[in-house]
NUFITOR-844066 format. One record per residue (C-alpha): residue number from 0; x, y, z. Coordinates in Angstrom, 2 decimals, padded with zeros to 5 digits. Example, Ala and Ser with C-alpha at 12.3 -4.5 7.8 and 13.67 -1.06 7.14 Angstrom:
2
   n       x       y       z
   0  012.30 -004.50  007.80
   1  013.67 -001.06  007.14
//
This chain:
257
   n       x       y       z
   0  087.72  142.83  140.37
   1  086.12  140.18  139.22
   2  084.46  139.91  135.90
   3  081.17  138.63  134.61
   4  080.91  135.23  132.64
   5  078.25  135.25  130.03
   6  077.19  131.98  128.07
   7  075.13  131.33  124.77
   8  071.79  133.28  124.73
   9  069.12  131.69  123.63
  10  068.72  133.41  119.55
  11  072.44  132.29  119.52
  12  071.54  128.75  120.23
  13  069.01  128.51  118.19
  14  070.73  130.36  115.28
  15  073.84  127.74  115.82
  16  071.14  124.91  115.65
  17  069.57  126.24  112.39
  18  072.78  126.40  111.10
  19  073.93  122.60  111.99
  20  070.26  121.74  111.12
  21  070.90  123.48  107.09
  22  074.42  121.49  107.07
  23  073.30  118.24  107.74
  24  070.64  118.40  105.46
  25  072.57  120.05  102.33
  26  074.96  116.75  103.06
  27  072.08  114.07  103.21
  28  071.14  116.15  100.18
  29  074.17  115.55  098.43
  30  074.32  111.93  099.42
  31  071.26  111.18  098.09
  32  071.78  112.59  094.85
  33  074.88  110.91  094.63
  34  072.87  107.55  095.45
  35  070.43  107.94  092.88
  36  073.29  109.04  090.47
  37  075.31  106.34  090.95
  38  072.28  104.09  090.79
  39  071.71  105.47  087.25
  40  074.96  104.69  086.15
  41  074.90  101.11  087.37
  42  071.49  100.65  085.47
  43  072.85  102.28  082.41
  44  075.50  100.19  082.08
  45  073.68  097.31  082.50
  46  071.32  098.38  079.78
  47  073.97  099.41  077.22
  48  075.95  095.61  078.33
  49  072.52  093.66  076.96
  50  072.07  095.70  074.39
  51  075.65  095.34  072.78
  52  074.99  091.40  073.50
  53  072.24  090.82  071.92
  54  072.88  093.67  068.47
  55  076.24  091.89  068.75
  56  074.36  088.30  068.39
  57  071.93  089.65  065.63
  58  074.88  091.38  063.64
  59  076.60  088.15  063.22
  60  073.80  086.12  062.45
  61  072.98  088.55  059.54
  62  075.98  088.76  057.86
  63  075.98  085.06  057.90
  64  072.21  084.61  056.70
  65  072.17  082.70  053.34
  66  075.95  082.11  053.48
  67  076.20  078.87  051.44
  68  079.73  079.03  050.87
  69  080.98  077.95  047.07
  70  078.06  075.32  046.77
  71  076.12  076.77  043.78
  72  072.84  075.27  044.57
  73  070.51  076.92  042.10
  74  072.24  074.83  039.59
  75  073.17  071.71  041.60
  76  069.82  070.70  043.68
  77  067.39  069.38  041.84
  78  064.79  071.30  041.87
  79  066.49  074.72  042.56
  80  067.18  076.34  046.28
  81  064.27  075.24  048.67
  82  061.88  077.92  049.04
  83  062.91  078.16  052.93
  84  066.30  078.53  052.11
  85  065.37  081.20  049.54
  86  064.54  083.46  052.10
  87  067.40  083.22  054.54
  88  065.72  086.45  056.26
  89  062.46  087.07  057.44
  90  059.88  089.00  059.52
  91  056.92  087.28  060.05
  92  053.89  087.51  063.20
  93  056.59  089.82  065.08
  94  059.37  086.79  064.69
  95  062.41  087.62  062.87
  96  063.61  084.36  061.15
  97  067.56  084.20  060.09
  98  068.94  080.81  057.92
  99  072.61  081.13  058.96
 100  075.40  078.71  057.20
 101  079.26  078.76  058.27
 102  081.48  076.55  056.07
 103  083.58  073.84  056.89
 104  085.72  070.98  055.49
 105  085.96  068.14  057.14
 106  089.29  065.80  057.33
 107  087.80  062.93  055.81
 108  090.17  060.24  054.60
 109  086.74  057.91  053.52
 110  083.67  058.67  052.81
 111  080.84  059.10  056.23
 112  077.50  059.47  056.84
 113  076.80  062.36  058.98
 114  073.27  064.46  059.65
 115  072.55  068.11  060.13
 116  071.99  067.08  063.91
 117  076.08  066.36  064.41
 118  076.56  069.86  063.96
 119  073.55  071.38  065.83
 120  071.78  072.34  062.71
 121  068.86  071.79  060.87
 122  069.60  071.17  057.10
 123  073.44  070.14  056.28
 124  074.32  071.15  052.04
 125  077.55  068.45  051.06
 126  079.02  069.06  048.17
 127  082.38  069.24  045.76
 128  082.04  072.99  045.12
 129  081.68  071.91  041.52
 130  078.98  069.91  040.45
 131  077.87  067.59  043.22
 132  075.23  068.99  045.78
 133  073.01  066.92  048.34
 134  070.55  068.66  050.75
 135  069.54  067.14  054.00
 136  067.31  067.81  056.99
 137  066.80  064.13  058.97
 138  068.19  062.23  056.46
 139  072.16  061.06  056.68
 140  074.68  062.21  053.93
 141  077.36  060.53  052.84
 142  079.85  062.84  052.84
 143  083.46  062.20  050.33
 144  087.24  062.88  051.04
 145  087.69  066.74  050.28
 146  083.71  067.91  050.34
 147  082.55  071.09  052.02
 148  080.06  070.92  054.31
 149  077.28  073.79  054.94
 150  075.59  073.39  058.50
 151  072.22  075.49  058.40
 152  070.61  077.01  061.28
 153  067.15  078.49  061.83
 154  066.96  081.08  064.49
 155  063.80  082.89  065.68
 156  063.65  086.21  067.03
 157  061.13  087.74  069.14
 158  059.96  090.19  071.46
 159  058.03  088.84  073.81
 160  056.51  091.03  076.56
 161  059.42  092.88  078.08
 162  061.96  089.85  076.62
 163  064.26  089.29  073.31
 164  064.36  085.48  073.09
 165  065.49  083.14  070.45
 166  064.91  079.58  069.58
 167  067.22  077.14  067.82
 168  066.41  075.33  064.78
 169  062.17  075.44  064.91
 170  062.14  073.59  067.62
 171  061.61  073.64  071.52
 172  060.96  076.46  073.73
 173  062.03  080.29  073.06
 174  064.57  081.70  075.67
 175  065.74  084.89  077.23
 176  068.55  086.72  075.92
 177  067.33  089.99  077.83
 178  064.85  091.76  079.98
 179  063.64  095.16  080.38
 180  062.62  095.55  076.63
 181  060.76  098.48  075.61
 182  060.58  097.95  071.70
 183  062.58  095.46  069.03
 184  061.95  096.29  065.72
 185  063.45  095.08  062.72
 186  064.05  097.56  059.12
 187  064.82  096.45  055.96
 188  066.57  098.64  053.01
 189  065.72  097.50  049.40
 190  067.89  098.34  046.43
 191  066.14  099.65  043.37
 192  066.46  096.44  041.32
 193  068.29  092.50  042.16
 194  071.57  093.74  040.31
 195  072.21  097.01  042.13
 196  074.23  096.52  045.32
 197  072.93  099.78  046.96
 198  069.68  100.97  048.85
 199  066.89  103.12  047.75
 200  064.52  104.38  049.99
 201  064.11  104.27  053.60
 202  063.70  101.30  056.06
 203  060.71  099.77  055.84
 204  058.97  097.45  058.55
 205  057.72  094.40  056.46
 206  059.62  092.21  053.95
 207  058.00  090.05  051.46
 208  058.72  087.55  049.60
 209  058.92  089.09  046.39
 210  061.59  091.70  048.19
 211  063.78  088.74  049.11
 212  066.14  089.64  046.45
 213  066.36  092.67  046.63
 214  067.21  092.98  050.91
 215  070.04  094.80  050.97
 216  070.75  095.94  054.99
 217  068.76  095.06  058.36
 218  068.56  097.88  061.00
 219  067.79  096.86  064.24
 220  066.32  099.08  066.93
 221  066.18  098.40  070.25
 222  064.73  100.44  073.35
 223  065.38  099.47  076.99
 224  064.02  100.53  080.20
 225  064.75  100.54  083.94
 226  063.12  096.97  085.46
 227  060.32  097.54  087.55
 228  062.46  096.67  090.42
 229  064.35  099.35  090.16
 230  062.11  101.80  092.21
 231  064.83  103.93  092.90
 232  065.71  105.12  089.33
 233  063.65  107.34  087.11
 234  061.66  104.57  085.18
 235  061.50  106.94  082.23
 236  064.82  107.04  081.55
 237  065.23  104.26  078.94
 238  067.91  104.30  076.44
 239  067.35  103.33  072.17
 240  070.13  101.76  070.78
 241  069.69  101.11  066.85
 242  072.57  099.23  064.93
 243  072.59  099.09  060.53
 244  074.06  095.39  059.63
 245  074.64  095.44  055.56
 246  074.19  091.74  054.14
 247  076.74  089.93  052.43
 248  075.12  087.30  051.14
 249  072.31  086.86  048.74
 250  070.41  084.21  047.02
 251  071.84  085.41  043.37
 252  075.15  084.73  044.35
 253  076.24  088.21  044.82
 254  078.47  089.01  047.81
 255  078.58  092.27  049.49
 256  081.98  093.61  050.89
//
């Protein structure tokens, strides 16, 4: 006796198609949202690698803002400190203005004429540590066996458009650091009076000249955002990164540890 052969009916074809059909889209699915999280990831990362750079960069030009070394010049240049170099921090027309000075001592064995421009700076301070003091911008110095010298820099921060940039010394053109900048904006903590060492109050935005003295700690916040070319990621996702830098140095001599 021979028995009948059935095959797939029709509803069980199509139910075995819906069900293939449910599969392979729960898996593209799945691959896509692994895509556009792995995508997020990468652009994170980027973000959080320029903004370390750059905080990194602005942290170690403040603590090194009006760093004169052991040159007292208040007493030693005629005339006093230069009004410029009074303010070794500043926040002016959305640029934020640092005067940065790293000591060194040259091996000298007789005396040599040297300019701020040998050491990529803009004003050089020579001096003993004692009593003798010169200041130059252009002008040579003639610098003695033993003397300290104090390169100064001017930098110049700014936000401009969806860019940090920075230019050297006054001069030339700014240039990128980053892109993809939502907001930069500088704080500054005042203590109650020159001789107290702590802060009172909250950050505020400005800083005059009249506060100089009293600029305690810089906080920097900084918001990023997905480029424009990244179509793929949610552009709204942006990340704020905000980093406190307390000062060490300040124009009455007082050093912060």
């Amino acid at each position: 006796m021979t028995g009948s052969v059935r095959g797939f009916g029709l509803v069980e074809l199509m139910v075995a198609m819906l069900l293939g059909l449910t599969l392979v889209l729960a898996l593209v699915q799945y691959l896509a949202s692994s895509r556009q999280t792995w995508l997020w990831q990468q652009q994170s990362a980027r973000m959080q690698e320029d903004a370390r750079y750059v905080l990194g960069r602005l942290s170690r030009d403040l603590r090194a803002s009006g760093s004169y070394g052991c040159l007292d010049l208040e007493q030693a240049l005629p005339g006093g400190l230069p009004d410029v170099l009074a303010r070794p921090v500043r926040f002016e027309q959305g640029v934020l203005t640092l005067i940065t000075g790293l000591p060194v001592q040259p091996v000298f064995e007789t005396p040599q004429t040297v300019r701020a421009a040998d050491y990529g700076a803009r004003w050089l301070l020579a001096g003993d540590c004692r009593q003798r003091v010169s200041l130059g911008e252009e002008q040579p110095l003639t610098v003695l066996p033993g003397d300290w010298l104090v390169p100064l820099r001017q930098l110049d921060y700014r936000q401009q458009g969806e860019r940090i940039q920075v230019r050297v010394n006054g001069v030339g053109n700014f240039e990128t650091l980053i892109e993809r900048v939502a907001r930069f904006e500088p704080g500054f903590a005042l203590a109650e009076n020159i001789g107290a060492a702590g802060v009172s109050g909250h950050y505020q935005g400005l800083l005059s000249s009249a506060e100089q003295a009293r600029l305690r700690s810089v906080r920097i916040e900084l918001a990023l955002q997905p480029g424009a070319s990244d179509v793929s990621v949610d552009s709204g996702r942006g990340q704020v990164f905000r980093q406190v830098t307390r000062l060490r140095n300040r124009p009455d001599g007082f050093v912060n540890e």
